[in-house]
C-alpha positions as CSV (number, residue, x, y, z in Angstrom):
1,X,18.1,-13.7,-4.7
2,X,20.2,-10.8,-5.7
3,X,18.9,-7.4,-6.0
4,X,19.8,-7.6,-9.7
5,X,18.0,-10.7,-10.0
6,X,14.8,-9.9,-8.5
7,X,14.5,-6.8,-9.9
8,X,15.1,-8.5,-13.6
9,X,12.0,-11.0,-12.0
10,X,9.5,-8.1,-11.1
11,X,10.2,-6.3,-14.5
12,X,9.9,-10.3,-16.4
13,X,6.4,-10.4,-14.0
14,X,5.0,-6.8,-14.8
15,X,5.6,-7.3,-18.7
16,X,3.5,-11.1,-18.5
17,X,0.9,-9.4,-16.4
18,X,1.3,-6.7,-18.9
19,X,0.4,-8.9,-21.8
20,X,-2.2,-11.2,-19.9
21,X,-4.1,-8.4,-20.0
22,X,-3.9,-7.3,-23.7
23,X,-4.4,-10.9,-24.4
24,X,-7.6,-10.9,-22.9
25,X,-8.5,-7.2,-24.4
26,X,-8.3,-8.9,-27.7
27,X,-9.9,-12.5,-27.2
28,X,-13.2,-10.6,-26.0
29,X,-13.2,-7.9,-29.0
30,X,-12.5,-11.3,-31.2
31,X,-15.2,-13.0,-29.4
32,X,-18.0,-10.0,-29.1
33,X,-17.1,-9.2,-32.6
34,X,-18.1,-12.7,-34.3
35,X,-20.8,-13.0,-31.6
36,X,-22.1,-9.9,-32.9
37,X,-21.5,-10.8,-36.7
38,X,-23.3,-14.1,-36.3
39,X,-26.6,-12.5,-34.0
40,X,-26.7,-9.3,-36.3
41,X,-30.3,-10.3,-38.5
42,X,-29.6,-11.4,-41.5
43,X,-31.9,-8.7,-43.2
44,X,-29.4,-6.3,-42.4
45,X,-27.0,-5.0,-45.2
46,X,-23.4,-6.3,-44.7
47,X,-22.2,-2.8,-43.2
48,X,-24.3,-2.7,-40.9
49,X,-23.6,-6.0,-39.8
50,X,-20.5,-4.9,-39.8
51,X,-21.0,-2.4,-37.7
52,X,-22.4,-4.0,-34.8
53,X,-20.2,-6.8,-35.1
54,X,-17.7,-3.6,-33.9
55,X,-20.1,-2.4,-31.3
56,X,-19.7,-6.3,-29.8
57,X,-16.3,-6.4,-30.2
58,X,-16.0,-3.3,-28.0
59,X,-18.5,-4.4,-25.1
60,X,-16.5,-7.9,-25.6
61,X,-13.6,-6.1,-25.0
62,X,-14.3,-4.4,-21.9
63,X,-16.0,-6.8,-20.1
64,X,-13.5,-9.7,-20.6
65,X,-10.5,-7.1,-19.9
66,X,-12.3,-5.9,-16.7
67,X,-12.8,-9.7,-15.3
68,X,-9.1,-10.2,-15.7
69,X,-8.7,-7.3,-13.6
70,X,-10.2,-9.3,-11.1
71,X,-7.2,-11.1,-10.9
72,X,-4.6,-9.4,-12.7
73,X,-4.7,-6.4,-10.3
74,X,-3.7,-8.0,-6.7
75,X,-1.1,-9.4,-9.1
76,X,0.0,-5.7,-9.8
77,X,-0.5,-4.8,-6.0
78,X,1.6,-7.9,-5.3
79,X,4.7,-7.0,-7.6
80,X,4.7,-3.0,-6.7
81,X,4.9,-4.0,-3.0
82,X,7.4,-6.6,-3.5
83,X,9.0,-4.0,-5.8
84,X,12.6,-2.9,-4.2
85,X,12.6,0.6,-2.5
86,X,14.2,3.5,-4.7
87,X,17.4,4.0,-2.0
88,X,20.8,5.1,-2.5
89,X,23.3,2.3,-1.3
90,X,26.4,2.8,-0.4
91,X,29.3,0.4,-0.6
92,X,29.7,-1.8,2.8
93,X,32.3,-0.7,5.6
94,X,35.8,-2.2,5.4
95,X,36.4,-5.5,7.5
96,X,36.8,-4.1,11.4
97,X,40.2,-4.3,13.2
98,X,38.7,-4.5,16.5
99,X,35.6,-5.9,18.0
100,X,34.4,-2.7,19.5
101,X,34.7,-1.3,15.5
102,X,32.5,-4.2,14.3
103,X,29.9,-3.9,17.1
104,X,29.8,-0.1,15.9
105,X,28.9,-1.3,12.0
106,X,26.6,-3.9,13.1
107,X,24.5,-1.1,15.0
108,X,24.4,1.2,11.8
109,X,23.4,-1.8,10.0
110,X,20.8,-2.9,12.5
111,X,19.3,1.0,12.7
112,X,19.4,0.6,8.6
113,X,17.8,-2.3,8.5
114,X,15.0,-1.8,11.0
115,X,14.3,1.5,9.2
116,X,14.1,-0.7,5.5
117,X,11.8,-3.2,7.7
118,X,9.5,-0.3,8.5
119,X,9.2,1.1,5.0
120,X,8.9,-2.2,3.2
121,X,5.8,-3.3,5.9
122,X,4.2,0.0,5.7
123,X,1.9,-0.4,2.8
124,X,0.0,-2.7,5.3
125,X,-1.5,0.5,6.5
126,X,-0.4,3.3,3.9
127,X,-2.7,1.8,0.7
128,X,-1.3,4.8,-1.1
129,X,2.1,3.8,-1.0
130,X,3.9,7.0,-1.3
131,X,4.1,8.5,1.9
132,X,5.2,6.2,4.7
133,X,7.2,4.0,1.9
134,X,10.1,6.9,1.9
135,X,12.8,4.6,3.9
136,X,14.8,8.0,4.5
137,X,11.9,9.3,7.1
138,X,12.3,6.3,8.9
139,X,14.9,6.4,11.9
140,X,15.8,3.0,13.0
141,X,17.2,1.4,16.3
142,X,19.5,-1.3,17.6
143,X,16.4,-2.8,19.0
144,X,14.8,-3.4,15.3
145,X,12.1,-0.5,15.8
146,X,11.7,2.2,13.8
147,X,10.0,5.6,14.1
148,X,8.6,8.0,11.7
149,X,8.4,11.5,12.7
150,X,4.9,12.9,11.7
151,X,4.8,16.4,13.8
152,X,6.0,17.9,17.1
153,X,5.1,15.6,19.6
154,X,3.5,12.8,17.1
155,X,5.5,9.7,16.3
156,X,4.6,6.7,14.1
157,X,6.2,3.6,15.8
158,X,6.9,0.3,14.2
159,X,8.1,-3.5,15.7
160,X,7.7,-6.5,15.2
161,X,5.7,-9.3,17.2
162,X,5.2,-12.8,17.4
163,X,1.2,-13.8,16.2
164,X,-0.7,-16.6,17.4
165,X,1.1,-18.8,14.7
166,X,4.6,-17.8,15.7
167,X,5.1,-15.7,12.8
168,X,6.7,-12.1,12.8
169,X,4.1,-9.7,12.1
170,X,4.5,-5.5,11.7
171,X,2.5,-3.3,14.0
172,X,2.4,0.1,14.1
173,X,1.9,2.3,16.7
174,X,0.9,6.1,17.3
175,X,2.8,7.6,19.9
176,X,2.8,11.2,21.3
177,X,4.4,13.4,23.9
178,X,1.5,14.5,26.4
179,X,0.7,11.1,27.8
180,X,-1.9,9.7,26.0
181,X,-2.2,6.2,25.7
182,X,-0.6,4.7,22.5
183,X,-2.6,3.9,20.0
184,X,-2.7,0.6,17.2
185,X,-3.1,2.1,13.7
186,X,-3.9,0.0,11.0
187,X,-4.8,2.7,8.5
188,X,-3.7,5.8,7.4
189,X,-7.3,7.4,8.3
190,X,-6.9,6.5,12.0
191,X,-3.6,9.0,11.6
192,X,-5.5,11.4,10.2
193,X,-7.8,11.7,12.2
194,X,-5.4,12.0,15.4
195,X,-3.5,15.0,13.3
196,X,-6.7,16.9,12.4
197,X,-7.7,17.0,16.3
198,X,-5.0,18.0,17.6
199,X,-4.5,20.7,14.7
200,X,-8.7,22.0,15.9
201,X,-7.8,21.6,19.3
202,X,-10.0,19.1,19.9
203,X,-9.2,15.4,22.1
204,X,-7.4,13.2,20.0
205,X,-9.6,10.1,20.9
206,X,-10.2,10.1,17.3
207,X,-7.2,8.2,16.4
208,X,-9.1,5.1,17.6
209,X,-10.4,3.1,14.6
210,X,-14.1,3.2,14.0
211,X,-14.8,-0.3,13.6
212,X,-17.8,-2.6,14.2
213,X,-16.5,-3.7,17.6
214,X,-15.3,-0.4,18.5
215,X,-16.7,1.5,21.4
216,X,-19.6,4.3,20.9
217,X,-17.4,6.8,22.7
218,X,-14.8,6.6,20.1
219,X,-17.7,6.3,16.9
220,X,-19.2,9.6,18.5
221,X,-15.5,11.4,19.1
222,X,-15.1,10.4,14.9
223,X,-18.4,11.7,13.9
224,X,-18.4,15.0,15.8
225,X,-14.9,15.7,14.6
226,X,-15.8,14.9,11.2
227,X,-19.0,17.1,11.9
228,X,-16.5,19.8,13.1
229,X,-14.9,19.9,9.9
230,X,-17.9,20.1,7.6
231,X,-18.6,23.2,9.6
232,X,-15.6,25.3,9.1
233,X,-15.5,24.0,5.8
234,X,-19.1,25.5,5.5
């Protein structure tokens, strides 16, 4: 699919999703509003029937808009991730005239592409979207990896591996300069974390994820540097 194409496809999707949405915005008001009507007592004058008929029409409204949201926003999600990257292309190199010229563009275009890879798979970790998805931060290499510099000494890493299924999958790695061991992030807290110790001085342990199966040692490093921040924040 062209880049033309697909672009003309996301903006076709957004404008549907777009409209599924108003469409059920206005089936609930239309429902609540002659649910209301027809509940209302009939002892009621006709304006105030009226009235609450408009009170149902707005709860109506809501609630039927918000459980298409249920399914209408991963759709969203889905189509601003899929969504091409805002990058300046420029026009490909001419044919080479020797083979040592067209081993030299295939390496720019490899570095390019590795660098693309890493900011089109980086929402995996970066929920926000708008800080590791800038492709021109990336640097790629011939190998397909890609780094992203974060600060003297701290590099975001990211490759590709084969999963259990055989399947290509993006990992991302922390690496720094003063031989600690690299660490698997799979969140953008995880970075912050790593950043905010080193910036107090304290062990970067932190960077570890504090999950269910994680070790204490790390889930105590987390909470005291957390701790550590409340108190200069205090």
């Amino acid at each position: 699919m062209t880049a033309n194409l697909r672009q003309t496809a996301i903006t076709v999707a957004h404008t549907v999703i777009d409209g599924a949405s108003t469409a059920a915005a206005l089936i609930g008001g239309a429902a609540g509003a002659s649910i209301g009507y027809q509940i209302a007592p009939a002892s009621w004058s006709d304006a105030a029937r009226i009235g609450f008929a408009g009170a149902a029409a707005v709860v109506g409204a809501v609630a039927i808009d918000g459980l298409a949201e249920l399914v209408l926003a991963p759709l969203r999600r889905l189509m601003r991730t899929r969504s091409p990257l805002p990058s300046t292309r420029r026009s490909a190199p001419a044919p080479a005239a020797t083979l040592d010229e067209a081993l030299a563009q295939v390496v720019v275009a490899t570095e390019e592409d590795a660098a693309h890879r890493a900011a089109s798979a980086s929402f995996r970790i970066d929920d926000g979207d708008n800080f590791l998805r800038s492709e021109d931060r990336w640097r790629g290499y011939e190998d397909g990896e890609a780094s992203f510099y974060l600060a003297p000494g701290v590099v975001l890493q990211h490759r590709t591996e084969k999963s259990k299924y055989g399947h290509r999958e993006p990992r991302f790695t922390l690496l720094t300069g003063d031989g600690e061991q690299p660490v698997a992030i799979t969140g953008m807290e995880q970075i912050r974390h790593h950043l905010a110790a080193r910036a107090a001085g304290l062990p970067a342990a932190p960077a570890t994820a504090a999950t269910e199966d994680g070790d204490d040692e790390d889930k105590v490093a987390i909470t005291e540097l957390d701790n550590h921040f409340k108190a200069l924040g205090a």
